[in-house]
Wavefront OBJ file of the C-alpha trace (Angstrom):
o trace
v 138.470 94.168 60.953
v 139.025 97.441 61.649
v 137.086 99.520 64.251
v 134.995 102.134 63.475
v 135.330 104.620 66.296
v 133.305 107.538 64.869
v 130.193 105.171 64.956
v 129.364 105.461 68.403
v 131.302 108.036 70.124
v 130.143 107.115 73.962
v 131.439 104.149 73.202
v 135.026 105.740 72.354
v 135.112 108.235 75.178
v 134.444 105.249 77.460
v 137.157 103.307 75.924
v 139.465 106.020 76.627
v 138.328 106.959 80.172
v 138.956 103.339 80.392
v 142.447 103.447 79.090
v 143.813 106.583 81.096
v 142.636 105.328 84.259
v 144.574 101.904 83.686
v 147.292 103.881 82.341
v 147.390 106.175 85.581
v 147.117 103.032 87.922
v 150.161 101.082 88.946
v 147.146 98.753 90.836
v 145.364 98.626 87.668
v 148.396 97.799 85.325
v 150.311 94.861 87.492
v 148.132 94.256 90.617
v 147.447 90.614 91.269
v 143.124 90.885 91.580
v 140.819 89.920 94.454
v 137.806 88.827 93.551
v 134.658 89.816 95.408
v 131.585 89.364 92.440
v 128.238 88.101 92.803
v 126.221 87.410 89.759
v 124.703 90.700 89.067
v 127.850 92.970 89.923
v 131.425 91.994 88.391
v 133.803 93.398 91.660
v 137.688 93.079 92.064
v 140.514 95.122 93.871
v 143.739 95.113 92.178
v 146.878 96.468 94.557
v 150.515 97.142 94.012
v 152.813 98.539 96.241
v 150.648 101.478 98.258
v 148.592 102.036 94.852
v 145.148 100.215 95.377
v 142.508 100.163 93.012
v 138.425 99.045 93.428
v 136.675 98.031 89.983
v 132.736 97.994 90.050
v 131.122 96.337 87.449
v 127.350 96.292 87.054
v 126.828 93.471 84.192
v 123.396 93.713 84.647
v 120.583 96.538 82.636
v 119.258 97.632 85.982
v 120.633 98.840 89.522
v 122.266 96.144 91.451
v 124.274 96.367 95.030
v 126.741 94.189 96.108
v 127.759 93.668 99.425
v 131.909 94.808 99.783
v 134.398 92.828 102.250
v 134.823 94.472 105.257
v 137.824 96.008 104.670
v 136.294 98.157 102.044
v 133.415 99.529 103.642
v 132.653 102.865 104.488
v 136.243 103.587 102.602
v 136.713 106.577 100.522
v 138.012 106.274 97.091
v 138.609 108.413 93.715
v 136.769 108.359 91.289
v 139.337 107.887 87.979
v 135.969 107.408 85.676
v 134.379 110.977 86.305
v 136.408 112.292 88.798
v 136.025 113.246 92.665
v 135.679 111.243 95.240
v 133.201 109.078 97.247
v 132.742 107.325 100.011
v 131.739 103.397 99.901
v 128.872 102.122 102.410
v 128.727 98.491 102.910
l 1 2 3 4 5 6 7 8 9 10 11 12 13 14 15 16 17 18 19 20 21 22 23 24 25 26 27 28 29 30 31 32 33 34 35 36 37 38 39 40 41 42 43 44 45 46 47 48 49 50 51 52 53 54 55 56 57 58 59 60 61 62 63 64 65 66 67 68 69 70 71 72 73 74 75 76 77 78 79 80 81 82 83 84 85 86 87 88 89 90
Protein backbone atom coordinates (compact mmCIF):
# COMPACT_ATOMS: atom_id res chain seq x y z
CA UNK A 1 0.00 0.00 0.00
CA UNK A 2 1.29 3.01 -0.88
CA UNK A 3 1.40 6.13 1.39
CA UNK A 4 -0.40 9.00 0.82
CA UNK A 5 1.77 11.85 2.04
CA UNK A 6 -0.29 14.84 0.80
CA UNK A 7 -3.13 13.62 3.19
CA UNK A 8 -1.89 14.94 6.25
CA UNK A 9 1.00 17.12 5.80
CA UNK A 10 2.02 17.52 9.76
CA UNK A 11 2.26 14.20 9.60
CA UNK A 12 4.98 14.38 6.65
CA UNK A 13 6.94 17.31 7.99
CA UNK A 14 7.22 15.28 11.22
CA UNK A 15 8.36 12.30 9.39
CA UNK A 16 11.02 14.26 7.89
CA UNK A 17 12.15 16.30 10.95
CA UNK A 18 12.29 12.81 12.13
CA UNK A 19 14.48 11.54 9.39
CA UNK A 20 17.13 14.48 9.23
CA UNK A 21 17.72 14.41 12.79
CA UNK A 22 18.53 10.52 12.64
CA UNK A 23 20.31 11.20 9.56
CA UNK A 24 22.48 14.04 11.30
CA UNK A 25 23.10 11.76 14.44
CA UNK A 26 25.91 9.27 14.52
CA UNK A 27 24.13 8.48 18.31
CA UNK A 28 20.91 8.18 16.64
CA UNK A 29 22.02 5.94 13.62
CA UNK A 30 24.38 3.14 15.51
CA UNK A 31 24.21 3.97 19.28
CA UNK A 32 23.50 0.97 21.43
CA UNK A 33 20.13 2.62 23.63
CA UNK A 34 19.67 3.10 27.38
CA UNK A 35 16.53 2.81 28.47
CA UNK A 36 15.08 5.12 31.10
CA UNK A 37 10.86 4.96 30.32
CA UNK A 38 8.12 4.90 32.65
CA UNK A 39 4.70 4.18 31.40
CA UNK A 40 3.52 7.52 30.38
CA UNK A 41 6.90 8.85 28.77
CA UNK A 42 8.88 6.50 26.20
CA UNK A 43 12.82 7.82 27.20
CA UNK A 44 16.21 6.43 25.80
CA UNK A 45 19.81 7.86 25.19
CA UNK A 46 21.55 6.47 22.30
CA UNK A 47 25.63 7.31 22.25
CA UNK A 48 28.43 6.69 19.85
CA UNK A 49 31.74 7.79 20.05
CA UNK A 50 31.46 11.64 21.65
CA UNK A 51 27.97 11.99 19.68
CA UNK A 52 25.16 11.49 22.38
CA UNK A 53 21.68 11.71 21.74
CA UNK A 54 18.38 12.02 24.41
CA UNK A 55 14.92 10.83 22.83
CA UNK A 56 11.69 12.02 24.76
CA UNK A 57 8.71 10.38 24.02
CA UNK A 58 5.37 11.41 25.50
CA UNK A 59 2.99 8.30 24.46
CA UNK A 60 0.44 9.68 26.36
CA UNK A 61 -2.60 12.69 25.06
CA UNK A 62 -1.71 14.88 27.99
CA UNK A 63 1.52 16.39 29.75
CA UNK A 64 3.56 13.85 31.50
CA UNK A 65 7.20 14.26 33.35
CA UNK A 66 9.53 11.75 33.83
CA UNK A 67 12.11 11.72 36.21
CA UNK A 68 15.89 11.58 34.13
CA UNK A 69 19.02 9.56 35.65
CA UNK A 70 21.24 11.64 37.27
CA UNK A 71 23.61 12.00 34.83
CA UNK A 72 21.21 13.85 32.67
CA UNK A 73 19.90 16.37 34.83
CA UNK A 74 20.19 19.88 34.67
CA UNK A 75 22.22 19.01 31.20
CA UNK A 76 21.89 21.14 28.23
CA UNK A 77 21.04 19.67 24.96
CA UNK A 78 19.98 20.68 21.19
CA UNK A 79 17.13 20.64 20.13
CA UNK A 80 17.38 18.65 16.42
CA UNK A 81 13.27 18.71 16.33
CA UNK A 82 12.79 22.63 16.31
CA UNK A 83 16.01 23.80 16.89
CA UNK A 84 17.94 25.69 19.84
CA UNK A 85 18.79 24.55 22.79
CA UNK A 86 17.54 23.77 26.36
CA UNK A 87 18.43 22.93 29.43
CA UNK A 88 17.00 19.59 31.22
CA UNK A 89 15.83 19.87 35.05
CA UNK A 90 15.48 16.68 36.83
Amino acid sequence: MKVNWAAHPEVTRAHKQLLAARAGSLALQRGTPTLCSTADVCAFTKAAGPDQALVLVNVRSTPSTCLLPAALANSPWTNMLQAGTLTLGT
